[in-house]
N, C-alpha and C positions, 0 to 999 in steps of 0.2 A: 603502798603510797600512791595516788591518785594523784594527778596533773589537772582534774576538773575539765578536762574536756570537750562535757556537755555545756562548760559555762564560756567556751570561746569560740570564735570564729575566724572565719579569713573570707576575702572578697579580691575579686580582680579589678581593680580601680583604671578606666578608662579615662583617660585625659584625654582633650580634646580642645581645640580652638571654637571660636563663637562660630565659624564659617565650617567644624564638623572635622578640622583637621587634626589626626592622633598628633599629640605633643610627644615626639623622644627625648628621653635624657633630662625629664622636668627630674628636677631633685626636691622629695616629699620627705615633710617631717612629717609624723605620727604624734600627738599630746591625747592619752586618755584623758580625761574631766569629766566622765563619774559613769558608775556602774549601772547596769539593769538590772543585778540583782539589788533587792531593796535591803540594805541593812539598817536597820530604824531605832530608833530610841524616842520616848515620852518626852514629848514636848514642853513640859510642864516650865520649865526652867527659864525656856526662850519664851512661853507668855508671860511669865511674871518680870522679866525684862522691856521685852516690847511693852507690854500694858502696863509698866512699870506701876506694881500690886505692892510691891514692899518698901514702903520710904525709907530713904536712908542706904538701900545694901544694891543701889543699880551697880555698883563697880565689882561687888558682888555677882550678883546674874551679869554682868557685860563677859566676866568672863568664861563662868561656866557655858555660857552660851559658845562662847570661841573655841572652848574645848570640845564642845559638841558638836560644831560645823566641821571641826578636823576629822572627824572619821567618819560623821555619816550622814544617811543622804535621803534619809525618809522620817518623816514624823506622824507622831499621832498627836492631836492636839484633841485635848476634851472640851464635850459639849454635852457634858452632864445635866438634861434636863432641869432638875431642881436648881443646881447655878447657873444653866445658860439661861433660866426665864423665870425667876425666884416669884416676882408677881404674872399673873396670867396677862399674854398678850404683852408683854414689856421685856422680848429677848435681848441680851447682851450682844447686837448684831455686830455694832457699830462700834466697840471693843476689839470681837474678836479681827474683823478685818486690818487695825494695826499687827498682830502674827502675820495673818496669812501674808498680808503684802510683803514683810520682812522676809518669810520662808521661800516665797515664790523669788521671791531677786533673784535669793542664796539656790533656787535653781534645787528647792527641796522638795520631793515627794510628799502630799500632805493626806493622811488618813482624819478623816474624823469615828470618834469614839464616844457614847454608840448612841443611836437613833431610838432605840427601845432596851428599856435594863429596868430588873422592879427595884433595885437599892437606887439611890438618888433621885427620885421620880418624886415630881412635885405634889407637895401638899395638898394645893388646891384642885386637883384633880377628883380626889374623895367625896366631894360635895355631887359629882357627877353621877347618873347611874353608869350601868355597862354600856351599852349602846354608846350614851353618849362619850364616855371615856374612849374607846375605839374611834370615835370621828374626832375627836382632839389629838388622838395620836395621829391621825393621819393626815390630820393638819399640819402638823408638828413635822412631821418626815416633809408633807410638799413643799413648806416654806423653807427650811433649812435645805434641803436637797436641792432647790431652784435657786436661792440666795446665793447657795457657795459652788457651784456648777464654775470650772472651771478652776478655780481654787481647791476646792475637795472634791475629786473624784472617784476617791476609796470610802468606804465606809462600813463601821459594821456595826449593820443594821441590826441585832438584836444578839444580846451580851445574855447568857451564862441559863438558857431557857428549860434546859433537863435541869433543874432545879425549881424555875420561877414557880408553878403552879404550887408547890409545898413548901414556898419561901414563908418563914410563919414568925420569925422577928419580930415582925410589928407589920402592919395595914400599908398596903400597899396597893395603887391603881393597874399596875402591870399583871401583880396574881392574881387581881379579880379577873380581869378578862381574860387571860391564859386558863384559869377555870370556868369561866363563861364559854369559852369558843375551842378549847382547846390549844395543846404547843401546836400540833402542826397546822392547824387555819389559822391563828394569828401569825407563826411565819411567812404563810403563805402570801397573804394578805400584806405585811410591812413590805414584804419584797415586793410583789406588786406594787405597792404605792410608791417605792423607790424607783423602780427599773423604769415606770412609769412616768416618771419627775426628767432621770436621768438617763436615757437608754445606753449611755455607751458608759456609765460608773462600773467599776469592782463593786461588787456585794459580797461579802463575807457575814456568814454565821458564825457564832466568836463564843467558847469556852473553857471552864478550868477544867469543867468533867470531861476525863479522858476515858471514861470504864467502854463498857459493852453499852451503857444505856445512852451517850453521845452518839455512837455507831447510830443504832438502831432508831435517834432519832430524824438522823439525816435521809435515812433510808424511807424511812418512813414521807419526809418531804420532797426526797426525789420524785418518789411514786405520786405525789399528790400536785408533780410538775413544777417545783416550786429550783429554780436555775440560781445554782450560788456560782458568782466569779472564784471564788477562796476559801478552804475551809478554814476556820482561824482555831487556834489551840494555844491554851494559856498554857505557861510553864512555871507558875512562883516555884519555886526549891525553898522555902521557906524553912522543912523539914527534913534536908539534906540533898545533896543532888541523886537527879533521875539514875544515872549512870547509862553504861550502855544496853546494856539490858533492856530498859522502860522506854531507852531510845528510842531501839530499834523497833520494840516490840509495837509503841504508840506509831510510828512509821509506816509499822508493816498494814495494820490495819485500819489507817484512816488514808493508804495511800491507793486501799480497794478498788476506790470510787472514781479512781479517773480525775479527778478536782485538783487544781492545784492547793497546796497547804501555806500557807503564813501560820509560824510562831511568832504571836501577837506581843504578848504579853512575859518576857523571858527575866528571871531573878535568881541568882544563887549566892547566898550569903557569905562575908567574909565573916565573920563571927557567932555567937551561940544558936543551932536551929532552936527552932519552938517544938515542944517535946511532942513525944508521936500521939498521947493522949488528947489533942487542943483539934477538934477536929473540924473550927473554924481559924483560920489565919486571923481573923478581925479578933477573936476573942482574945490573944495575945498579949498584952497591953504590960509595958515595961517601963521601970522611972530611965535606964540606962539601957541601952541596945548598940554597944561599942563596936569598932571596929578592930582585927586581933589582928597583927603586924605576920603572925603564925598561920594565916586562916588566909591572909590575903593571898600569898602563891597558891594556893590551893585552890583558890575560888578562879584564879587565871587561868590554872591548869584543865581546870574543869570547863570552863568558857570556853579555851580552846578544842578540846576534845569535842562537845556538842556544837560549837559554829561550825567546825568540820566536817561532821557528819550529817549536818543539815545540807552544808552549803557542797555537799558531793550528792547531793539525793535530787533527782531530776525535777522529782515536782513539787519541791520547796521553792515557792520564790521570796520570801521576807525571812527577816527577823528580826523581834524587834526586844531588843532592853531597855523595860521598863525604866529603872530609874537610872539618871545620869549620876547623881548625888545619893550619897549614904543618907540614911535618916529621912529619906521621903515617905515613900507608899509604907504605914503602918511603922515608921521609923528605923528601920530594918539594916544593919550594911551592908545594902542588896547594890550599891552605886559601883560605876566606874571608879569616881572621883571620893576622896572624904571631904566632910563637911568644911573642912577647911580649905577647900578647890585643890588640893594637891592631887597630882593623881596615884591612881594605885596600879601595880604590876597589870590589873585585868585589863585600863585601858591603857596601858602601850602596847599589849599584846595583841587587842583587835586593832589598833592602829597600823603594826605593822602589819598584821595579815589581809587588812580591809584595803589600806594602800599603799602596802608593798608587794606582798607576796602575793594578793588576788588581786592585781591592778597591772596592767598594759604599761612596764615603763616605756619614754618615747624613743622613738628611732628613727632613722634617716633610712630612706632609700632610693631609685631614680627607677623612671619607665625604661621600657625598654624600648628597640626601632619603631614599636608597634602603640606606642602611648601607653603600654600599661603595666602597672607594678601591683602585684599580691601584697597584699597586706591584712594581719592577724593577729588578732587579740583578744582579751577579755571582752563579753558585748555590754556596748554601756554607748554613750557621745566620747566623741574624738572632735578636735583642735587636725585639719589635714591642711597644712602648708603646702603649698604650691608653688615655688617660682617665687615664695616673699609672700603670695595670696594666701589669704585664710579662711578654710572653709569650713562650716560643720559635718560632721561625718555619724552616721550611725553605723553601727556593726549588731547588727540585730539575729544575723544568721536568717532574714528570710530570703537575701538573693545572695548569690555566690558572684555577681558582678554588676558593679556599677559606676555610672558615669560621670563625670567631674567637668562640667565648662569652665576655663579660664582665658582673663583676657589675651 
């Protein structure tokens, strides 16, 4: 049993008067309001609220969104190419800013998803040759990446790329030029044109392939200088869960690198998997995809074993569940909640552990002769009461003391 450790800290908190003199006997509350580690979930819910997309069902999303601000603290919002700029030159800029404004109040962590992906890649793009397709894409990264600065400062830059060159579905402008240039000079290249827009963004590389041939791609762009903030790794369970085994095993060997990991993308079904022969998840397609009252503890049980094991592993810092609601991505009951916003055992079970069991409850304490009192917890912002003053607090673990002016 682990106490998570690496995820707390303490500091010696120096009170002080404006004229430098130690306060003794100041009496200090402690209030955590919200963690550093990022627990995330798909934003998708809270834009079709905010950009109120679906007439009729706001009271609908008003609440699923309330459900979703109660336990977590990072999002991904999509900016799917093909939907964020359906005609060329005419992005949905000034949409998506009613979320972002919403998220940032709520003091939410905001990923955008993704800058380069060959599924949902616009039409009009095809009429381009290569060359010019690549300077559209890089267009595409400056403006989005310089618009939302500030606002998104996560992003991941190029979704699911040990596939894209032999994506063969159908025509696509992203596996032309990953066959024109190659996987690793167009990652090279997007990350460039990103770090470059934004120097101080997270960049993450982001896929579902977990085999030797993800490894081996990264490795390959290390060597060619190419600096990721996060390696992202998709998790659907679509086809039952990982267990700990593919846990540990996917763990052991993406954790080689030194890089911190985000699980980006995280799902595991209360209800029927899709059988082991479907060896696309999209190919799946069902008139009913119920959710099994039998399947739902299971799917808890299972959540909590793997948020566990994440959130004890040093250089994990996200994870994120994809869908808040059953019946979203591919209509799946991969959700927290069922469609009818009730919720199901999975989320009261990360609510508790997300803000009970992994959260700083508050406490009272005083300096001592010398103006100063320890204090330690979970690293995330802190509410540090002072004398009735209230200040913001970080506990970040990079000092072991620090100092507090009150009047």
């Amino acid at each position: 049993m682990t106490d998570f450790g690496h995820r707390k800290t303490k500091s010696a908190i120096h009170v002080k008067t404006m004229n430098g003199e130690p306060v003794k006997n100041a009496k200090i509350e402690i209030r955590q309001k919200s963690h550093e580690f990022l627990f995330g979930c798909g934003a998708f819910d809270i834009q079709a609220y905010t950009m109120d997309l679906i007439p009729g069902k706001r009271d609908l999303f008003e609440k699923k969104t309330e459900l979703w601000l109660d336990v977590f603290n990072y999002a991904t919002i999509p900016v799917y190419w093909a939907l964020f700029e359906h005609e060329e030159d005419k992005p949905f800029i000034l949409l998506l800013e009613n979320t972002l404004s919403f998220l940032k109040e709520k003091n939410v962590v905001i990923k955008g998803h993704p800058l380069c992906w060959h599924t949902l890649c616009p039409e009009w793009l095809l009429k381009y040759d290569n060359p010019t397709i690549l300077e559209k894409l890089l267009k595409r990264i400056d403006r989005d990446v310089s618009c939302f600065a500030g606002s998104i400062d996560i992003w991941d830059v190029i979704n699911e790329v040990v596939i894209m060159p032999k994506f063969d579905k159908y025509d696509n402008a992203m596996t032309r030029i990953c066959n024109e240039y190659g996987q690793v000079e167009l990652v090279k290249k997007v990350f460039a044109e990103a770090r470059k827009i934004n120097p101080e963004a997270k960049l993450l590389i982001n896929d579902f392939n977990t085999s030797k041939a993800y490894e081996e791609l990264i490795e390959r762009c290390l060597d060619a200088g190419v600096e990721f903030s996060a390696i992202g790794i998709q998790s659907h369970q679509h086809q039952g869960y990982w267990g700990l085994d593919k846990l540990h095993d996917v763990l052991q060997r993406f954790s080689r690198f030194g890089i911190p990991l985000h699980f980006t993308e995280n799902t595991i079904l209360s209800g029927e998997p899709v059988p082991p022969e479907i060896e696309d998840l999209n190919d799946w397609k069902v008139e009913e995809w119920p959710t099994l009252p039998e399947l739902e503890e299971e799917q808890s049980e299972q959540l909590e074993e793997m948020y566990t094991v994440l959130f004890d592993h040093p250089l994990v810092e996200a994870i994120t569940q994809w869908d808040l609601t059953d019946g979203a991505w591919l209509h799946a009951p991969s959700g927290l909640i069922r469609t009818n916003n009730t919720d199901k055992p999975a989320y009261r079970m990360l609510k508790k552990k997300i803000k009970d069991e992994w959260f700083t409850k508050s406490y009272n304490t005083v300096t001592d002769d010398n103006g100063v009192a320890l204090v330690e917890g979970f690293k995330g912002r802190y509410d540090l009461i002072i004398n009735g003053q209230t200040q913001e607090l970080i506990l970040d673990g990079r000092s072991d003391e620090l100092t507090v002016i009150i009047d």
